[in-house]
C-alpha positions as CSV (number, residue, x, y, z in Angstrom):
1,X,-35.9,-0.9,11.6
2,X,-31.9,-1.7,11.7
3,X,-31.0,-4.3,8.5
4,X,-29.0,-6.4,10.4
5,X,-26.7,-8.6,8.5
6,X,-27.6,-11.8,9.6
7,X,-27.3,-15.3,7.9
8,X,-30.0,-18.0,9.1
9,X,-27.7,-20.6,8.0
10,X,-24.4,-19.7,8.7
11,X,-22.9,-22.0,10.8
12,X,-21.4,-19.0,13.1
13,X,-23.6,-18.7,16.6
14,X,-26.5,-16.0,16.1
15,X,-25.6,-13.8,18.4
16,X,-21.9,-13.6,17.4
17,X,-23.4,-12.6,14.0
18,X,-25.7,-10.0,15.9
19,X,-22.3,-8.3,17.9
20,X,-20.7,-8.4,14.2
21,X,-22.8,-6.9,12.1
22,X,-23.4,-4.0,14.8
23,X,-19.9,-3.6,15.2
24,X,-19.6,-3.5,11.3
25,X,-21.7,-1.1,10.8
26,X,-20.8,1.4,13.7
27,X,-16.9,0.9,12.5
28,X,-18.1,2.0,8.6
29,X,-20.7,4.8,10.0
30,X,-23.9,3.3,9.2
31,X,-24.6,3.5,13.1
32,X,-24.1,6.7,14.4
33,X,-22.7,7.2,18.1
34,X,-25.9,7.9,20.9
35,X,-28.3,6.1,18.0
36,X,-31.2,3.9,19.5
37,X,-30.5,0.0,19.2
38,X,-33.5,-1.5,18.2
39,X,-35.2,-3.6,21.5
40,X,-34.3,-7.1,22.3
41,X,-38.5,-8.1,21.7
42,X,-38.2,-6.1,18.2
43,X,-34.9,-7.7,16.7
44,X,-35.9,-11.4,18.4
45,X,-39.4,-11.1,16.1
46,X,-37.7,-9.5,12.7
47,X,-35.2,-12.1,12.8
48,X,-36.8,-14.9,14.5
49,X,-34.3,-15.5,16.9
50,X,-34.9,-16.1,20.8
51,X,-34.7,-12.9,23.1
52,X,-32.2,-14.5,25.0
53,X,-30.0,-14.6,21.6
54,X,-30.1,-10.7,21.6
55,X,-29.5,-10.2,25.0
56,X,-26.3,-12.2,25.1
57,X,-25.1,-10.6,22.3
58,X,-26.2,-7.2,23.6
59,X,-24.6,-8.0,26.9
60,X,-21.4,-8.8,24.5
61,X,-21.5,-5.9,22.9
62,X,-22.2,-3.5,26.1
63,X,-18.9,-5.3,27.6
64,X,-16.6,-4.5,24.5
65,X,-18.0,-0.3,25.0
66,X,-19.6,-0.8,21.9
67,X,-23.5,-0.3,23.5
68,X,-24.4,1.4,26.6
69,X,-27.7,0.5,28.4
70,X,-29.8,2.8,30.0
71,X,-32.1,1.5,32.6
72,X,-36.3,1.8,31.2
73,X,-35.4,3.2,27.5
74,X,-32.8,0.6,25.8
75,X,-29.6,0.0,24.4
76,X,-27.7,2.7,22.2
77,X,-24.4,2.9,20.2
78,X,-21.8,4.0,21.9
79,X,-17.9,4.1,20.0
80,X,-15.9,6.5,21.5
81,X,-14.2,7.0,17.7
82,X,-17.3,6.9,15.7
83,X,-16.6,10.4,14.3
84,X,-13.8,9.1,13.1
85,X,-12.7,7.5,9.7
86,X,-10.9,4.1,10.3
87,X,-7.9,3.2,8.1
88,X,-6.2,-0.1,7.2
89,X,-3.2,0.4,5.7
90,X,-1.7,-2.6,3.9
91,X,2.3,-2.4,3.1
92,X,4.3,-5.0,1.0
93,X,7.0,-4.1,3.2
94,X,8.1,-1.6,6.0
95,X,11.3,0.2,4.6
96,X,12.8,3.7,5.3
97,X,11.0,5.6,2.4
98,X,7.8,3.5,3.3
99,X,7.6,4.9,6.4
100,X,8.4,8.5,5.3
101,X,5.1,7.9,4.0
102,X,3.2,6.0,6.7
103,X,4.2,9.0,9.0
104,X,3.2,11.9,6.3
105,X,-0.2,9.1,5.8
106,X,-0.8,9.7,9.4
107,X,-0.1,13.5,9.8
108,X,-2.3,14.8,7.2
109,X,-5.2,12.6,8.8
110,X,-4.5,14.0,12.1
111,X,-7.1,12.9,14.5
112,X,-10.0,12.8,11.9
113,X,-9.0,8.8,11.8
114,X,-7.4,5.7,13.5
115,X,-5.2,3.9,11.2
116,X,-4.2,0.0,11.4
117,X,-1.2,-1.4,9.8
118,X,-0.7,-5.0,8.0
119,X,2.2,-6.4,6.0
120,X,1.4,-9.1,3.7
121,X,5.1,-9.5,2.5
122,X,4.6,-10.0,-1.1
123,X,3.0,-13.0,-0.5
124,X,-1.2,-13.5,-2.0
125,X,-1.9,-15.6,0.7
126,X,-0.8,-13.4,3.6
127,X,-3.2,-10.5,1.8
128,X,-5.8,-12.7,1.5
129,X,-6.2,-13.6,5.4
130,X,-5.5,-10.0,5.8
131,X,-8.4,-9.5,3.8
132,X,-11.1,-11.8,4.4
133,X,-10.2,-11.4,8.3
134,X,-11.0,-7.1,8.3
135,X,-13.4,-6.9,5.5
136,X,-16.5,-4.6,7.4
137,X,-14.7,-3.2,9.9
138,X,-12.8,-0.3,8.2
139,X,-13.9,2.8,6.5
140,X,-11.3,2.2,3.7
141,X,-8.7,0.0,2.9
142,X,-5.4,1.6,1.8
143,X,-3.1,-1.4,-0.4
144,X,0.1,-1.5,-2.0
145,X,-0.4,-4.3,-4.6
146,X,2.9,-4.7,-4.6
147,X,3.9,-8.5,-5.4
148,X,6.6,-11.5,-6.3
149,X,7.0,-11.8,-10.4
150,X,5.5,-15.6,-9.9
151,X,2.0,-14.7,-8.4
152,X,-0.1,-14.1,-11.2
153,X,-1.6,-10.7,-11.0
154,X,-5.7,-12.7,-10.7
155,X,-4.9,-14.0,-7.6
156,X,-4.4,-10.8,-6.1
157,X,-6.6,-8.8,-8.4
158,X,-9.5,-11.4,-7.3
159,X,-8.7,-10.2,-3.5
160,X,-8.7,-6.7,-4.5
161,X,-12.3,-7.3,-6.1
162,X,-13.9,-8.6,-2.7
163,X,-13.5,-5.1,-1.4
164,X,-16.1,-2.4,-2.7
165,X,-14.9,-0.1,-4.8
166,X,-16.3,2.8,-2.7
167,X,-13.7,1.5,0.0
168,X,-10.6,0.7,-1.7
169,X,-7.4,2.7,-2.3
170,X,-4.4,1.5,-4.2
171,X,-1.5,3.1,-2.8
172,X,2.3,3.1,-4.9
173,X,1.5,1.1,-7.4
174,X,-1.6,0.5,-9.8
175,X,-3.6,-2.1,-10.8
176,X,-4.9,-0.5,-14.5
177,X,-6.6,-4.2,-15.5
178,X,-8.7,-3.7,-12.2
179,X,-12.9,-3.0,-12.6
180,X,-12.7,-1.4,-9.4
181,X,-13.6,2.1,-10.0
182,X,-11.4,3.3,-6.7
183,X,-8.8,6.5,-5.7
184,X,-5.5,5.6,-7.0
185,X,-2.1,7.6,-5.7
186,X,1.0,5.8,-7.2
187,X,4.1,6.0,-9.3
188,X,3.7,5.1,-12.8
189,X,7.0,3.4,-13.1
190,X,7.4,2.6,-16.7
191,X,7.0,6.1,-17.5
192,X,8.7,6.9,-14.6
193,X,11.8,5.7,-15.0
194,X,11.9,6.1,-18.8
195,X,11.8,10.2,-18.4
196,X,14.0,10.1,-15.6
197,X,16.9,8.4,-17.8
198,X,15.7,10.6,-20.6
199,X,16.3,13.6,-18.3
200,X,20.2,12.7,-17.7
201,X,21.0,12.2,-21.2
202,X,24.0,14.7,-20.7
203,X,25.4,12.4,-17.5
204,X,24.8,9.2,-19.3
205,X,26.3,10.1,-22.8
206,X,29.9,9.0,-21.5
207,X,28.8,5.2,-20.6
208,X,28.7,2.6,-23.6
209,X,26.6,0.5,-21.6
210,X,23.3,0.5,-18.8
211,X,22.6,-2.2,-17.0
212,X,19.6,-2.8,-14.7
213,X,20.5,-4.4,-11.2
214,X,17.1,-6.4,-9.9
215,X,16.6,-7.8,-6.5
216,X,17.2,-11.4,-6.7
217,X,14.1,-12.5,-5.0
218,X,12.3,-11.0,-7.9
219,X,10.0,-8.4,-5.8
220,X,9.8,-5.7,-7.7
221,X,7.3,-3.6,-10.2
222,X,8.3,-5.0,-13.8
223,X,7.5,-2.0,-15.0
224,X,11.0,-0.5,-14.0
225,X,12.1,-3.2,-16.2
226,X,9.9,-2.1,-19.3
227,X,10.9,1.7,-19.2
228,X,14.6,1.0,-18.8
229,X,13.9,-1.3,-22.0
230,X,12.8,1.5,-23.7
231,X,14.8,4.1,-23.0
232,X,17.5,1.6,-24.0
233,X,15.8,0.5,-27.3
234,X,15.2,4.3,-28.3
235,X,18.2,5.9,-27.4
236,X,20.5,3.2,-28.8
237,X,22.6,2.0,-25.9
238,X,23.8,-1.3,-24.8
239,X,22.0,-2.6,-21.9
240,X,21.6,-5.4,-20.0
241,X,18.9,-6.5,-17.0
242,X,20.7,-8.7,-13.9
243,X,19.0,-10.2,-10.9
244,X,21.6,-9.4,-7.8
245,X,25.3,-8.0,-8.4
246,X,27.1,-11.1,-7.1
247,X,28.1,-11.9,-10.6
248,X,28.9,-8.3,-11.9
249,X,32.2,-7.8,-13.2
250,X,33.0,-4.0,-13.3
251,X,33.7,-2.5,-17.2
252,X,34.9,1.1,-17.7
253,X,31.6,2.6,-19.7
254,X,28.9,1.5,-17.6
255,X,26.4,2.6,-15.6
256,X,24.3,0.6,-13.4
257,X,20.4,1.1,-12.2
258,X,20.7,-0.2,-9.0
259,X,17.3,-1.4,-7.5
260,X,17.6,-3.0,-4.2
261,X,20.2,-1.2,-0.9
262,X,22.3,-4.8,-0.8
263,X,23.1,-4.8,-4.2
264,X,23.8,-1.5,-4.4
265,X,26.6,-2.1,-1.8
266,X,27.7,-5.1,-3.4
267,X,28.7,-2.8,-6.7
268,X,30.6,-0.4,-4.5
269,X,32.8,-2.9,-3.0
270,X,33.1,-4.2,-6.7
271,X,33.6,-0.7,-7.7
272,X,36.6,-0.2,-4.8
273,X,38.4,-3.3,-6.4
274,X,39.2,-1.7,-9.2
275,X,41.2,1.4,-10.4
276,X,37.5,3.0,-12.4
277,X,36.4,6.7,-11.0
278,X,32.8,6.8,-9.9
279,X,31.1,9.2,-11.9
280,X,33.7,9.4,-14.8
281,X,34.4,5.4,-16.0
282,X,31.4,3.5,-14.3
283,X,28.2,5.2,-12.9
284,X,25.8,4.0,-10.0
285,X,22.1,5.5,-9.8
286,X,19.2,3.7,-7.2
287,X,15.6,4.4,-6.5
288,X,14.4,6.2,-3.2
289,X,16.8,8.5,-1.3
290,X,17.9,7.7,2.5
291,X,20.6,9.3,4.1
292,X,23.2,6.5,3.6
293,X,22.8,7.4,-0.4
294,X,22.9,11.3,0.5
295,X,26.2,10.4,2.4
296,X,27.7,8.4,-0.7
297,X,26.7,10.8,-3.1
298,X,24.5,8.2,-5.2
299,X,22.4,9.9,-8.2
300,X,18.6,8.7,-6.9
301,X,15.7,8.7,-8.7
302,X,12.7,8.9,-6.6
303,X,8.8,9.7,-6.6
304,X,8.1,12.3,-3.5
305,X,6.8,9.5,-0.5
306,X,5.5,12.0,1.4
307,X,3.5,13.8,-0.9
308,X,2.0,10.6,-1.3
309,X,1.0,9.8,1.6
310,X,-0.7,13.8,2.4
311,X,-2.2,13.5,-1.3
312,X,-3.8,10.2,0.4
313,X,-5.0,11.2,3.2
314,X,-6.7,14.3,1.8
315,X,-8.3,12.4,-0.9
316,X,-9.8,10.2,1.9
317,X,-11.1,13.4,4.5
318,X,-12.7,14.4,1.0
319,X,-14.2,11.1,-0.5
320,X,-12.9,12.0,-3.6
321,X,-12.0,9.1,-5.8
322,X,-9.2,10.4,-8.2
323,X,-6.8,9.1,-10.3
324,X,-3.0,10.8,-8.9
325,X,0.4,9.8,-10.8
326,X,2.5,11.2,-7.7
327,X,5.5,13.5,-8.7
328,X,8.8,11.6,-9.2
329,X,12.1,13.2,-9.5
330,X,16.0,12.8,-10.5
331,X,18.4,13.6,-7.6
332,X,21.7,14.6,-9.3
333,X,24.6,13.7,-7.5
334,X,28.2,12.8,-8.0
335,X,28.0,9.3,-9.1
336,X,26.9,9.6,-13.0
């Protein structure tokens, strides 16, 4: 007999809770496409729920192509992408490198799954809805846990925690306080960024002076923040950590960290004030490459965005649930 998942009480009509749960469980797999629906007289006594209930919400359900009746035998599931794995992918943000991996995400799934995409801007709240309005009706749930410095990392981990483990991915960034026991693919930026700046020792050994550019709106891992610190700390140079470059005034023997596109034009217009050579009496280096930085010859650090996203999908069309630090990288260029 099917285990529908049906609450007596809930205050949500019975036969909407009927066309949910089938939908739910024919989105994760649990119905399999041409399987029998259990009869109208069979679900109405397990349930205790008038056959008229049933019908209405098989009618429902046969209208959205989600059941197909056949005259004499019954009603059976029928999802036209049942074979296939469905995807929500949830972004703090649609940027260029961001969707160098959506599109890589996508490829390497090819047509094994349908994929959804959500924003929830930084913001707990918008994640929540996000959330609590798809939980059931995806295979797995793909997040970037990427939010503001003010939202305290329970409010989202407690939205994290209402998905099971079996179906949640943490994309980017990681969440290592979580109990979910789920895949991980992300940068580990601490470390990241520490062993990148290790790694230029011989470009940065002509600047007195680093100093960290952060957006101003505050959205961004802090643990950028921490392995610039400690590079800083260990290696014995002057630093200093900055929200925005509005403020900056340009010193011969600095280099800057540059986190966010704006402010990393704001410095270059700051830079072309003065009489300072790029590269020789002030340096500039930024996070994730796009053409523009190519074109200006910025030093980039930057994890691989597209090996992230194939190292993703294959994970998923294998239900394996690893732990993957993606590969992150210096791009040496004329501006340290």
């Amino acid at each position: 007999m099917y285990n529908l998942q049906f609450k007596p009480l809930d205050k949500t009509p019975k036969y909407k809770q009927i066309v949910q749960s089938i939908i739910t469980d024919i989105n994760r797999g649990t119905l399999k496409n041409g399987q029998q629906l259990p009869s109208i007289n069979e679900l109405s006594g397990a349930y205790d729920v008038a056959p008229d209930t049933v019908e209405k919400a098989y009618r429902e359900l046969r209208t959205q192509g989600f059941v197909l009746s056949v005259h004499g035998k019954g009603y059976y599931v029928q999802a036209a992408d049942a074979h296939k794995l469905r995807v929500l992918l949830i972004f703090d943000e649609l940027s260029t490198y961001k969707k160098s991996l959506y599109y890589s995400f996508i490829d390497a799934l090819g047509e094994q799954a349908t994929v959804h995409l959500e924003i929830h801007h930084h913001s707990t709240c918008i994640f929540q809805n996000i959330v609590e309005n798809n939980l059931g009706k995806y295979n797995y749930y793909v997040v970037m846990p990427h939010f503001g410095q003010t939202m305290g990392k329970a409010d989202y981990e407690n939205v994290l925690n209402t998905i099971p483990a079996n179906e949640l991915v943490l994309l980017d960034k990681n969440a290592p306080n979580l109990k979910q026991k789920c895949l991980r693919v992300f940068q580990d930026f601490d470390r990241d960024i520490f062993e990148s700046l290790e790694s230029m020792q011989d470009l940065l050994v002509k600047y007195d002076k680093l100093v960290l550019v952060t957006p101003t709106q505050g959205n961004y891992p802090v643990e950028i923040a921490w392995g610039f610190r400690t590079f800083c700390i260990n290696y014995k140079k002057a630093f200093a950590i900055k929200a925005g470059a509005m403020d900056e005034t340009m010193q011969a023997g600095t280099a800057y960290v540059v986190m966010c596109e704006d402010d990393v034009v704001e410095i270059m217009k700051k830079l072309r004030q003065t009489n300072y050579l790029l590269g020789r009496e002030v340096g500039i280096m930024t996070f994730n490459d796009t053409p523009l930085k190519e074109l200006l010859n910025l030093t980039v650090m930057t994890t691989d965005f597209e090996q992230m996203g194939r190292t993703t999908a294959e994970l998923l069309l294998n239900n394996q649930k690893a732990t993957v630090r993606n590969p992150f990288c210096v791009l040496r260029r004329g501006s340290l």
